[in-house]
C-alpha positions as CSV (number, residue, x, y, z in Angstrom):
1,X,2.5,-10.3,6.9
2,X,4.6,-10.6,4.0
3,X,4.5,-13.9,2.1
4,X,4.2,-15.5,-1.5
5,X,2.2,-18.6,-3.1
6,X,1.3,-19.9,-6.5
7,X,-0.2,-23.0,-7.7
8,X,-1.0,-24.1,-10.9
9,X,-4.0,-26.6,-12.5
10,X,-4.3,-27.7,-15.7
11,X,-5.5,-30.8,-18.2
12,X,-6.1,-31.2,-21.8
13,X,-8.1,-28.0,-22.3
14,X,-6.8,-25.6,-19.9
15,X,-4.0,-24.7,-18.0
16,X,-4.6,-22.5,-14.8
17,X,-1.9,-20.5,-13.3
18,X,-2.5,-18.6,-9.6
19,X,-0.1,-16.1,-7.9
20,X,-0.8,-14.3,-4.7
21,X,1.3,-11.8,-2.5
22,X,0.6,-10.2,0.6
23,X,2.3,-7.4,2.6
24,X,1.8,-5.5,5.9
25,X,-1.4,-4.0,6.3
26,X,-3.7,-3.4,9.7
27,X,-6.5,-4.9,7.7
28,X,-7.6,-7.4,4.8
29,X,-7.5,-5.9,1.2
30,X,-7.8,-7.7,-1.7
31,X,-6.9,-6.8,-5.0
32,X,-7.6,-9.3,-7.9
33,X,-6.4,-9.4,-11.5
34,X,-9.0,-11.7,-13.8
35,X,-9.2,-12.6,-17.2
36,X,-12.4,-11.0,-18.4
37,X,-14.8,-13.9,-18.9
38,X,-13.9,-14.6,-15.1
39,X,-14.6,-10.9,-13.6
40,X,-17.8,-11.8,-12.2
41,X,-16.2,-14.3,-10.0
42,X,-14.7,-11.4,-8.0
43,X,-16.5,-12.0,-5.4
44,X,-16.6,-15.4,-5.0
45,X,-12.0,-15.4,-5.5
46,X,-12.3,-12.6,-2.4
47,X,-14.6,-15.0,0.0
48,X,-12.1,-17.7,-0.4
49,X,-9.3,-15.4,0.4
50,X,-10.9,-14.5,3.6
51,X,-11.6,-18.0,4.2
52,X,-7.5,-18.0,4.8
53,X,-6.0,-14.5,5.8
54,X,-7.5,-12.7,8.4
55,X,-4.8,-9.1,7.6
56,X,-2.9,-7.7,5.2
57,X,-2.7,-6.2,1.5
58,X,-3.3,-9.1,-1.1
59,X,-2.8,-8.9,-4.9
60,X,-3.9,-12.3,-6.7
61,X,-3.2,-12.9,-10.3
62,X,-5.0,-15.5,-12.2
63,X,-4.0,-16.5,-15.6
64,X,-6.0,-18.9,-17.9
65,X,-4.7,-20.3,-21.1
66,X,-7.1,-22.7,-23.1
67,X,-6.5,-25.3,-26.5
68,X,-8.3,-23.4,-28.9
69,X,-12.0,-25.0,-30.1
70,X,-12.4,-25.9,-33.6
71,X,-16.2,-26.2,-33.7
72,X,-16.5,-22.7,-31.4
73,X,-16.9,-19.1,-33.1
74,X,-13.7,-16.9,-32.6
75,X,-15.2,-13.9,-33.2
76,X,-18.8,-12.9,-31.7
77,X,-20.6,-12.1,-34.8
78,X,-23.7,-10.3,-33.2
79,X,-21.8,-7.5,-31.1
80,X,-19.7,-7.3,-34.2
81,X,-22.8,-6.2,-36.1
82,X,-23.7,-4.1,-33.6
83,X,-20.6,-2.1,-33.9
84,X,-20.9,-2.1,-37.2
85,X,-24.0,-0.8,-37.8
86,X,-22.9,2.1,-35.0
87,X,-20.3,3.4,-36.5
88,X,-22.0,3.5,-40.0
89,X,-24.6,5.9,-38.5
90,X,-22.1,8.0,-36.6
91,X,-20.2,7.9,-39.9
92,X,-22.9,9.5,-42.0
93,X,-23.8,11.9,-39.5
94,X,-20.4,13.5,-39.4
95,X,-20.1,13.2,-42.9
96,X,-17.2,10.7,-43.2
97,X,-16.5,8.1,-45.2
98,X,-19.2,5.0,-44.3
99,X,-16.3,2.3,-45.4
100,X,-15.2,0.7,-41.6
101,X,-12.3,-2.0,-41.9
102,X,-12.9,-5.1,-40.7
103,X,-9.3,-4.7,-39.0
104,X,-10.9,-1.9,-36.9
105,X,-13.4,-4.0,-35.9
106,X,-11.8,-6.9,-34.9
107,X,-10.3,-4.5,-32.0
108,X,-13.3,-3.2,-30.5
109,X,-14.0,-4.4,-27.1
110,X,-15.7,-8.0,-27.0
111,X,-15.5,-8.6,-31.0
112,X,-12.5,-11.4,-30.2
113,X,-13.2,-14.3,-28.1
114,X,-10.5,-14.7,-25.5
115,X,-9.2,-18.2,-24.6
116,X,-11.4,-18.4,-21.2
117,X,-14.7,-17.4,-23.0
118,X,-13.8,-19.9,-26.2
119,X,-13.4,-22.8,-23.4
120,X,-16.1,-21.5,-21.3
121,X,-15.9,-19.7,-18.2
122,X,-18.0,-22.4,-16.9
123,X,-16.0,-25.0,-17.3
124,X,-12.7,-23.3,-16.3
125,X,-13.8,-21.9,-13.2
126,X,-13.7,-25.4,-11.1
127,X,-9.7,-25.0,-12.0
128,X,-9.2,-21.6,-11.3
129,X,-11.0,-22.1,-7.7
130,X,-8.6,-25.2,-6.9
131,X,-5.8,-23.0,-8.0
132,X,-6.2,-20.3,-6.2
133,X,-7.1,-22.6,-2.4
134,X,-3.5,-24.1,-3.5
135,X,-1.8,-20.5,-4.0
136,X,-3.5,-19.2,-0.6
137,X,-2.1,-22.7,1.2
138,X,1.5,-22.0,-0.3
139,X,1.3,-18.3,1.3
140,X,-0.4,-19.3,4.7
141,X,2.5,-21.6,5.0
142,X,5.0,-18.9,3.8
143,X,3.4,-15.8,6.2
144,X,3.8,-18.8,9.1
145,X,7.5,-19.7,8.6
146,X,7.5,-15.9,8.5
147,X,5.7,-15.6,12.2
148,X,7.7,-18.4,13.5
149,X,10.9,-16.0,12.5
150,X,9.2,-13.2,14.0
151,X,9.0,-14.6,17.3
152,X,12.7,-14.4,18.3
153,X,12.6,-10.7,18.1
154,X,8.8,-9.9,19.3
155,X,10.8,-11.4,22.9
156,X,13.8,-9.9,22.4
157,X,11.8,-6.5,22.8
158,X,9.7,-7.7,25.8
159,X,12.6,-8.7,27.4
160,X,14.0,-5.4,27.0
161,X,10.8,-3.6,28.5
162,X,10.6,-5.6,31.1
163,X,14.4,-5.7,32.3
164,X,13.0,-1.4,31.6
165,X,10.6,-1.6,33.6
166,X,12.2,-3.4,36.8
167,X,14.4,-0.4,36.9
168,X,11.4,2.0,36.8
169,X,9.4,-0.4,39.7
170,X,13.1,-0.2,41.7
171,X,13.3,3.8,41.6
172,X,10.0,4.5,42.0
173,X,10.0,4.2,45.8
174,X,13.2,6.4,46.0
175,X,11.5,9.8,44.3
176,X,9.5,10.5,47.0
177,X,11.8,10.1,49.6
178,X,14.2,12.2,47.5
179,X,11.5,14.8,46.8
180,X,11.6,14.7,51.4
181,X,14.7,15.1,51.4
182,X,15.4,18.1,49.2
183,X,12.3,19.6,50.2
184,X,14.0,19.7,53.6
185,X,16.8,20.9,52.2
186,X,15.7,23.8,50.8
187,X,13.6,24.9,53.6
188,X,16.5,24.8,56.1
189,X,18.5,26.8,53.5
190,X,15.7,29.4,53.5
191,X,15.2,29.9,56.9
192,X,18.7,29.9,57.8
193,X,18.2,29.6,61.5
194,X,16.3,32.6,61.6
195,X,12.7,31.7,61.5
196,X,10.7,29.2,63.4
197,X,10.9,25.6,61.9
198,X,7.9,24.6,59.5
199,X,5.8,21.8,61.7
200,X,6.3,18.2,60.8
201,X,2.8,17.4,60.0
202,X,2.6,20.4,57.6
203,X,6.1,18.7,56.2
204,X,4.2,15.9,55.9
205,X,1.3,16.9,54.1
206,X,3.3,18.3,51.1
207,X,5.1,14.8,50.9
208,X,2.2,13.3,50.6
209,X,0.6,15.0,48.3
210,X,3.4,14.8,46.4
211,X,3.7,10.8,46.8
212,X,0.1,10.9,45.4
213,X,0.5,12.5,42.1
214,X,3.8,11.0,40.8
215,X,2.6,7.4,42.4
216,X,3.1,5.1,39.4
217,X,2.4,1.5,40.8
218,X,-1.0,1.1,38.9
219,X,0.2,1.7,36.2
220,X,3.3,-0.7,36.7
221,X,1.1,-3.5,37.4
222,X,-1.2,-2.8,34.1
223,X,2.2,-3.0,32.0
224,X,3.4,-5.7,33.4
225,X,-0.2,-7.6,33.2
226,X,0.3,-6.2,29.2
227,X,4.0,-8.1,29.2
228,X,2.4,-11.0,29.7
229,X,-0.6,-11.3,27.9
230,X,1.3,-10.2,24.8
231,X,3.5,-13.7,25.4
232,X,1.0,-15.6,26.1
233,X,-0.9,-14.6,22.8
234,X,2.2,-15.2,20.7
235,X,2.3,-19.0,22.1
236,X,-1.3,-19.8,22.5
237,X,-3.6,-17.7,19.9
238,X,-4.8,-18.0,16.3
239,X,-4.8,-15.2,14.6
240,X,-3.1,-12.7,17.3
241,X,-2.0,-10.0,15.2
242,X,-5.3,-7.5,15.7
243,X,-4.9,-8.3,19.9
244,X,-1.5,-7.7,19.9
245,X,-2.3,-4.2,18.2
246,X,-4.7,-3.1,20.8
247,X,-2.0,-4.1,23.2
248,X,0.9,-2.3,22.3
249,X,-1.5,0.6,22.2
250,X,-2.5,-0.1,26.0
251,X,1.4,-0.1,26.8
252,X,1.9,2.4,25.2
253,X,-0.6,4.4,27.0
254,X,0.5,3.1,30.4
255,X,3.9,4.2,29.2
256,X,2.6,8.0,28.3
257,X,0.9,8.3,31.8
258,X,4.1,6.6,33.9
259,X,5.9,9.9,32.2
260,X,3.7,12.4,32.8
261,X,3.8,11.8,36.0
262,X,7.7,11.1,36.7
263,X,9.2,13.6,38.5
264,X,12.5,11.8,38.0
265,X,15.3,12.0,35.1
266,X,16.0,8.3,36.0
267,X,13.0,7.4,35.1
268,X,11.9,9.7,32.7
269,X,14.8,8.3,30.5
270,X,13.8,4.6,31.7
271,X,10.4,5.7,30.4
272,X,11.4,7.2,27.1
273,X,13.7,4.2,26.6
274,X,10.4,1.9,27.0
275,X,8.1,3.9,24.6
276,X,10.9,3.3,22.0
277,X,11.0,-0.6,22.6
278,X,7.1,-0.5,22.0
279,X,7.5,1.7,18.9
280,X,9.4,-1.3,17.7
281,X,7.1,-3.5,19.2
282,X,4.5,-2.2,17.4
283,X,6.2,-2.0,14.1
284,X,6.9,-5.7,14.4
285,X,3.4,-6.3,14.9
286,X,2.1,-5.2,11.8
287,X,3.8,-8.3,10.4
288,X,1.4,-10.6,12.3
289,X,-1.5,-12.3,11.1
């Protein structure tokens, strides 16, 4: 489900700033952007995502700005020597010039203190936790104004399939009767008075075997047992969006095995006309939690 939240914490030292986003996707993925000194809380920033979404693709950004500290060391003078010392020995192996500018130093990876390190990841992670429960409780309340929206057309389509399928439960009955009737037809025309009438009961048998492999009322009831358990999910369930997935595949199967075996261009196209609803159905669905 599609949705946005932020939240922001700060005090004297540092200020804490927290977007998230989220868009359609069968599953939960999280994909967070840290400052550095906060990478290693990974982890810990997915867990309390899954603590509030149960699907979709999520990208968090946190952003930490801190009041610089007088007494702390801006630069890390140990890894700087490090590098230092490195390059001076690559240097004289390649036969370059051992001078190395402090300016290219001061670029190397680490060699700079960045404002969550100089106030302490330590300190600042307390603030960036808060944020980020605040940002997720802004888009859980987002994706749910979203669901509540949702709703209106999720039983517009089952409305559809079901006025759909009272047509196909209406002719149903008729095909086989049809099917006896132009099977009667035909026969009389291929005789032509001149042969000795097929027997009823062989008549008979062919209608009924007929009746047996194009009879659809299983499957009728299944879907319309589907119809309702999708409603009653949308009203009653947490979390419905995986449950409604598995459903709209089981309609849809129900739907794929009503048309194989109509032998009926009524409701064949009653059939196709329903597959298309749950097509939509399904594409809806994918914006549920």
């Amino acid at each position: 489900m599609t949705g946005h939240g932020q939240a922001r914490a700060h005090d004297a030292q540092d200020a804490v700033e927290v977007e998230v986003r989220s868009v359609n996707h069968r599953f939960l993925k999280v994909h967070a952007r840290l400052p550095d000194a906060l990478a290693l809380r990974e982890g810990e920033i997915e867990e309390l995502v899954r603590e509030t979404l149960k699907r979709g693709a999520v990208d968090l950004d946190v952003r930490v700005t801190s009041a610089p500290d007088r007494d702390a060391e801006p630069f890390d003078a140990e890894l700087l020597g490090v590098y230092h010392k490195k390059l001076k020995s690559v240097a004289k192996k390649l036969g370059l010039p051992a001078k190395v500018p402090v300016e290219a130093l001061l670029t190397l990876p680490g060699v700079v203190r960045r404002d969550a390190t100089r106030g302490g990841a330590e300190r600042v992670w307390p603030k960036v936790a808060k944020a980020v429960k605040e940002a997720l409780k802004d888009l859980d309340a987002a994706r749910k104004r979203e669901g509540e929206r949702l709703k209106k057309p999720l039983r517009e389509i089952l409305a559809e399939m079901a006025r759909l399928l009272g047509e196909v439960k209406g002719l149903a009955p008729s095909v086989v009767e049809q099917y006896r009737d132009k099977l009667k037809e035909r026969i009389a025309r291929l005789l032509a008075g001149n042969d000795p009438p097929i027997p009823a009961p062989d008549l008979g048998r062919e209608v009924a075997l007929f009746a047996d492999r194009c009879d659809i009322s299983e499957e009728i009831a299944r879907q319309e047992s589907h119809l309702k358990e999708f409603e009653d999910l949308m009203a009653k369930a947490e979390d419905p969006g995986r449950r409604l997935d598995f459903i709209s595949q089981e309609m849809l199967r129900e739907a794929n095995t009503m048309g194989s075996k109509a032998n009926d261009a009524r409701l064949t196209k009653c059939i196709v006309s329903m597959k298309a609803e749950i097509e939509k159905l399904k594409e809806q669905i994918q914006n549920v939690e």
